[in-house]
C-alpha positions as CSV (number, residue, x, y, z in Angstrom):
1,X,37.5,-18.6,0.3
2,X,40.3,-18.9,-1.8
3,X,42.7,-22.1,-2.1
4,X,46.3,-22.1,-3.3
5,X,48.2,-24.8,-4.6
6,X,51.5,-25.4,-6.1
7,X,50.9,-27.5,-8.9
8,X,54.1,-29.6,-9.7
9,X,53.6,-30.4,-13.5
10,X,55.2,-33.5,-15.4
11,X,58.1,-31.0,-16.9
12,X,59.2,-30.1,-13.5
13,X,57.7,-26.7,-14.0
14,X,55.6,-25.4,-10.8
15,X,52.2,-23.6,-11.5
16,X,50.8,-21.5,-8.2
17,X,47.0,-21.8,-8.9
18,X,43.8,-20.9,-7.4
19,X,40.4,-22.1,-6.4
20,X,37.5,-20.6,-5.0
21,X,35.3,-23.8,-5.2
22,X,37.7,-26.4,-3.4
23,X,34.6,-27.1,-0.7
24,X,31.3,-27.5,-1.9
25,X,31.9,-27.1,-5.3
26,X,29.6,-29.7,-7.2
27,X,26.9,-28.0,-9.1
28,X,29.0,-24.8,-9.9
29,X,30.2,-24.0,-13.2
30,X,34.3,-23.7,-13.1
31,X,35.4,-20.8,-14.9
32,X,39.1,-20.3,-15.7
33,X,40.3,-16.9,-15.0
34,X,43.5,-15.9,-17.4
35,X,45.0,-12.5,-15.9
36,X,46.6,-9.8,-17.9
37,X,49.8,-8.3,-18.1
38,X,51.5,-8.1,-16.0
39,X,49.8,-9.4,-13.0
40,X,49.2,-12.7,-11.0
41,X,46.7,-14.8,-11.5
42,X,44.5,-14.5,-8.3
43,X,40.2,-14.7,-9.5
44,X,38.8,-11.2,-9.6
45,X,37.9,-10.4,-6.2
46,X,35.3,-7.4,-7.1
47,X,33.2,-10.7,-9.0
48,X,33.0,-12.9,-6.3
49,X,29.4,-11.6,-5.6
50,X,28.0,-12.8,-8.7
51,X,30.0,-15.4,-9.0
52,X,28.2,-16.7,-5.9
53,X,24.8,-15.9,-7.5
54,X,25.4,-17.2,-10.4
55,X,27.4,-20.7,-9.2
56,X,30.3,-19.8,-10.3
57,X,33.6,-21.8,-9.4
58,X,37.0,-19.5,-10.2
59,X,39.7,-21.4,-11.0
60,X,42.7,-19.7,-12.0
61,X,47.0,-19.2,-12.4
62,X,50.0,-17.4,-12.1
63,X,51.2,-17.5,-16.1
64,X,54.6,-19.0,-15.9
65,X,57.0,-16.5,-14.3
66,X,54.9,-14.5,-12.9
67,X,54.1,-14.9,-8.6
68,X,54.7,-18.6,-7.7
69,X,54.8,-19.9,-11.0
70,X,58.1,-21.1,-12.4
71,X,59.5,-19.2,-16.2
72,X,59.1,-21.1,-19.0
73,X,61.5,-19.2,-21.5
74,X,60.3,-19.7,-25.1
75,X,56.3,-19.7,-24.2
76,X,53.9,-19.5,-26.9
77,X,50.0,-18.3,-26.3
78,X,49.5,-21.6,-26.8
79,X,51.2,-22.9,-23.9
80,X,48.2,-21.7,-21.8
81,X,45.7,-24.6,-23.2
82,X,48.4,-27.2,-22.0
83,X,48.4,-25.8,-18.4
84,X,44.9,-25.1,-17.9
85,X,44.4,-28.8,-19.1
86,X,47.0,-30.1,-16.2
87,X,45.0,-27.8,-13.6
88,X,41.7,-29.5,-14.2
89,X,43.4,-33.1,-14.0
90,X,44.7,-32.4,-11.0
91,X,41.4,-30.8,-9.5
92,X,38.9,-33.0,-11.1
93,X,37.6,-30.5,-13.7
94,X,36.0,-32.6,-16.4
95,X,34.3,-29.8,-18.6
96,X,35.1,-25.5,-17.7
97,X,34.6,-22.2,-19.2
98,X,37.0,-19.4,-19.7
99,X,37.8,-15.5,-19.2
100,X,40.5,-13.5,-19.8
101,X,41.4,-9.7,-19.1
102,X,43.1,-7.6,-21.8
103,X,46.6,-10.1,-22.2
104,X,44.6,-12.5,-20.5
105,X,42.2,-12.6,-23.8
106,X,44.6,-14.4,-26.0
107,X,45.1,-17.3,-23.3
108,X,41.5,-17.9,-22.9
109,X,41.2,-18.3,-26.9
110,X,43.5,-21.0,-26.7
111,X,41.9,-23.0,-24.3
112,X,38.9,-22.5,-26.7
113,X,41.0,-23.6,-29.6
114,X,43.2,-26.4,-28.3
115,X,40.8,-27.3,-25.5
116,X,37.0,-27.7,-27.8
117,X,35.8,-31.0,-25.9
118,X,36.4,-29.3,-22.5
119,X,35.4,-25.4,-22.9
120,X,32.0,-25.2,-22.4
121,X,31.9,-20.9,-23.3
122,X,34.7,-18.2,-23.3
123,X,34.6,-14.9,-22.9
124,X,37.4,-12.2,-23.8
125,X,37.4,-8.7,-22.5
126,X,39.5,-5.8,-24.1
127,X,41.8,-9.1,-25.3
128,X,44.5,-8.8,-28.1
129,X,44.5,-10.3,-32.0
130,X,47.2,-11.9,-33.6
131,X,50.3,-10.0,-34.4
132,X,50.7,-9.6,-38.5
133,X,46.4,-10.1,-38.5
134,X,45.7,-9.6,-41.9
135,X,43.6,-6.7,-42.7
136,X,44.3,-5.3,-38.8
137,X,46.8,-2.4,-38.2
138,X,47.6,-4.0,-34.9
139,X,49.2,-0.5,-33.1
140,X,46.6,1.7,-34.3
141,X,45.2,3.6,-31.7
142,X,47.9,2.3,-29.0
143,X,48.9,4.9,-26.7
144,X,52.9,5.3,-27.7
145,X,53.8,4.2,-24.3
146,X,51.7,1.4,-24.4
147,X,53.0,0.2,-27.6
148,X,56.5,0.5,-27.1
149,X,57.1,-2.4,-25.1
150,X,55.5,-5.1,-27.5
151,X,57.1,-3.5,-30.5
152,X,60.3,-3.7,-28.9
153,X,59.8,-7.4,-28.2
154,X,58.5,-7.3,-32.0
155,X,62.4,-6.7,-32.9
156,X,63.7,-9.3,-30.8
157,X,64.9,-7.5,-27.4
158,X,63.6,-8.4,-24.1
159,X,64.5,-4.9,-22.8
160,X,64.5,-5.9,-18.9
161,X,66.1,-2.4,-17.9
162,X,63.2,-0.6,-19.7
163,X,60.1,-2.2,-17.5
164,X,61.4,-2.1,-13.9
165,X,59.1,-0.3,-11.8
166,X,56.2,-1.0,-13.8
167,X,54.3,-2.0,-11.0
168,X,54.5,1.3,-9.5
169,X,52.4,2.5,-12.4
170,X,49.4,2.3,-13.8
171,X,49.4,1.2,-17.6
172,X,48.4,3.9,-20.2
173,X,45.0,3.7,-21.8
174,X,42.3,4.3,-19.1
175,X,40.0,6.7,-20.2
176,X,40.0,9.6,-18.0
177,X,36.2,9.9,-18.2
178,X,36.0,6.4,-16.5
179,X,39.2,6.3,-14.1
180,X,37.0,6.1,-11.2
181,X,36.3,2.3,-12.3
182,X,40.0,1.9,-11.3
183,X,39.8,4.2,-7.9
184,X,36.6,2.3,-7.0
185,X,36.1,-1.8,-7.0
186,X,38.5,-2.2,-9.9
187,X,40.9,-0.9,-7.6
188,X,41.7,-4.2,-6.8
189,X,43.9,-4.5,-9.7
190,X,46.7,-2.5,-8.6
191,X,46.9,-5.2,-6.1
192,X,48.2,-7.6,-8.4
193,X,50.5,-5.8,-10.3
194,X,53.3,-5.4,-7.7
195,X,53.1,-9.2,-6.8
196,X,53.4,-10.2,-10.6
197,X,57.0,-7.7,-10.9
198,X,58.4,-8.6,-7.7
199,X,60.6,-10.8,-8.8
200,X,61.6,-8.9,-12.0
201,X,60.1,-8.3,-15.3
202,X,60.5,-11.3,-16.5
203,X,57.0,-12.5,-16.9
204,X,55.8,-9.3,-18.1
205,X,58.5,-9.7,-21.3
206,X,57.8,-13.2,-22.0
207,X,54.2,-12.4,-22.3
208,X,55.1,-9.4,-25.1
209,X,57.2,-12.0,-26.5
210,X,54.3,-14.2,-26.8
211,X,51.6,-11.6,-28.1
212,X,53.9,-10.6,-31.1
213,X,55.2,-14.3,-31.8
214,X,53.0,-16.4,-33.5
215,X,50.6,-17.6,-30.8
216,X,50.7,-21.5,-32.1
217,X,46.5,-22.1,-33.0
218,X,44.3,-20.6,-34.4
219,X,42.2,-18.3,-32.4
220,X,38.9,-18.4,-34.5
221,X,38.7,-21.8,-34.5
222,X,37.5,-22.3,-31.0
223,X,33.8,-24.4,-31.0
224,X,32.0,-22.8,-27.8
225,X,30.8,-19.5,-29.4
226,X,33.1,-16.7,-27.8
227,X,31.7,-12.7,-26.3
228,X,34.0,-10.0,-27.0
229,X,33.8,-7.2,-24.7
230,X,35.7,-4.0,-25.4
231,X,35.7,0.2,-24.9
232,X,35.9,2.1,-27.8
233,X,38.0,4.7,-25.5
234,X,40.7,1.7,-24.8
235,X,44.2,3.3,-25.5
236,X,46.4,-0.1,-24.2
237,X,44.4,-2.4,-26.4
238,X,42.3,-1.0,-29.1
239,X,38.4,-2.3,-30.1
240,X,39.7,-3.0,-33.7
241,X,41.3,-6.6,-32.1
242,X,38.1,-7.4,-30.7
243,X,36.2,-6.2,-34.2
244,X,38.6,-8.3,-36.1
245,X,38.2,-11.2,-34.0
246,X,34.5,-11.1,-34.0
247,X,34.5,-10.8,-37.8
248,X,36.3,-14.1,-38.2
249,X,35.1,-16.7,-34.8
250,X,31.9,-18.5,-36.4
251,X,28.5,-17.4,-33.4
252,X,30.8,-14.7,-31.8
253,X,29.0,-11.9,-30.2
254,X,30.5,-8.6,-29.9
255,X,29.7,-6.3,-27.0
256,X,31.2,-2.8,-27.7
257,X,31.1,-0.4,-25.1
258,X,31.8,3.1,-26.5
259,X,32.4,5.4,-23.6
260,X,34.6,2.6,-21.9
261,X,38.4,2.2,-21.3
262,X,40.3,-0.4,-20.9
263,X,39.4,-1.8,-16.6
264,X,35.9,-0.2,-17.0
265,X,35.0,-2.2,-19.9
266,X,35.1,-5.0,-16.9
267,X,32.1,-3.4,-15.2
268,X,30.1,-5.2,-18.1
269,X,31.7,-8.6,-16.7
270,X,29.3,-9.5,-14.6
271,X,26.6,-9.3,-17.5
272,X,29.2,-11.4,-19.8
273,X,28.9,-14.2,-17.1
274,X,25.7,-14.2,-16.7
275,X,25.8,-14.7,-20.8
276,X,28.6,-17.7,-19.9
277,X,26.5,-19.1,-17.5
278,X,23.7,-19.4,-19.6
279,X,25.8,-20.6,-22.6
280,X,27.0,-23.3,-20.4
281,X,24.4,-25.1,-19.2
């Protein structure tokens, strides 16, 4: 079962979270799920099963301005560690692991960075680098529509006009070879993609913002030794950011999947927690 809350933090700002481990949860591991872009923050349904094997407690948010959550105009990457921090106050999470999902990746580092006593493992799939990453041609291997919007926000427009509808579409870069990893039990995520653009595209830009901005840490400076997960067939977010990343975080492992895209690189998640769940304890 999953529990929703409205999290009033000290700023005013409102943070809708989630939390599958609100009964019954001593034992189990919290893992903080960051979502990617653009979508809400509800845990991955389609890892629930393992989860429970595993005891696994998902704990996760709508990123300002997406869902419930209110904007907060001007958001860094960064911003995410301060959040995540406020959650676990206010639901009695001492210690917690992390996951993110493509834009989700980023967000997760941070807690990593910003958060070391706390983060106990993190785990990035298909997750960005830094924008400007030395020695990283960060749109190479981008499908063009896929890069447009981040190099748009890369010249200082938020370009609202240009991403209505998008959650009546899927986002470029699934490899065609593996779409049925979308049609099947990753179908889920076209669930919440409409929720997260409801309300406009607001979220969606502030993220882009935030990806080509600088992110406000340092992303290989995170203690609990990261997994990088990513397809060499990924078209929305290229392998080299994971490569590059991997390169530079001291005990990262890199877990390259070379006939994978970028949703069914996530069929390897439940493998990756397993890995978190050992790191962990």
């Amino acid at each position: 079962m999953v529990t929703e809350l409205d999290l009033e933090l000290r700023d005013g700002r409102t943070l809708h979270t989630y939390d599958t481990g609100a009964d019954g949860a001593a034992g189990r591991l919290a893992v903080f799920w960051h979502h990617g872009t653009p979508n809400i923050g509800a845990p991955p349904e389609p890892l629930f099963p393992p989860a429970a094997r595993l005891g696994i407690r998902w704990v996760s948010y709508d990123r300002p301005g997406y869902g419930g959550s209110r904007p907060y105009r001007g958001r860094d990457v960064a911003s995410a560690a301060a959040d995540v921090s406020s959650i676990a106050e206010a639901l009695g999470i001492d210690q917690f692991a992390v996951m993110g999902h493509s834009g989700g990746g980023p967000h997760a580092l941070a807690c990593g960075g910003l958060l070391p006593e706390r983060v106990l493992g993190l785990v990035s799939v298909a997750g960005l680098a830094p924008f400007g990453a030395e020695d990283l041609d960060w749109f190479a291997g981008m499908a063009a529509s896929g890069a447009a919007f981040p190099a748009r926000r890369r010249r200082g427009t938020r370009g609202e006009g240009e991403v209505r509808g998008v959650g009546r579409r899927v986002r470029p870069g699934i490899h065609p070879g593996r779409s049925c990893a979308f049609s099947d039990e990753w179908s889920w995520l076209a669930g919440v993609v409409g929720p997260a653009v409801e309300a406009g595209p607001g979220g969606l830009i502030d993220d882009d913002l935030a990806y080509v901005a600088p992110w406000g840490f340092d992303p290989t400076q995170a203690i609990a030794p990261p997994l990088f997960l990513h397809g060499g067939q990924d078209r929305v977010v290229p392998s080299s950011h994971s490569e590059w990343l991997a390169r530079r975080c001291p005990s990262a492992e890199l877990r390259l999947s070379s006939d994978d895209g970028h949703i069914s690189i996530l069929n390897g998640a439940t493998a990756a927690m397993e890995w978190l769940r050992a790191d962990a304890e």
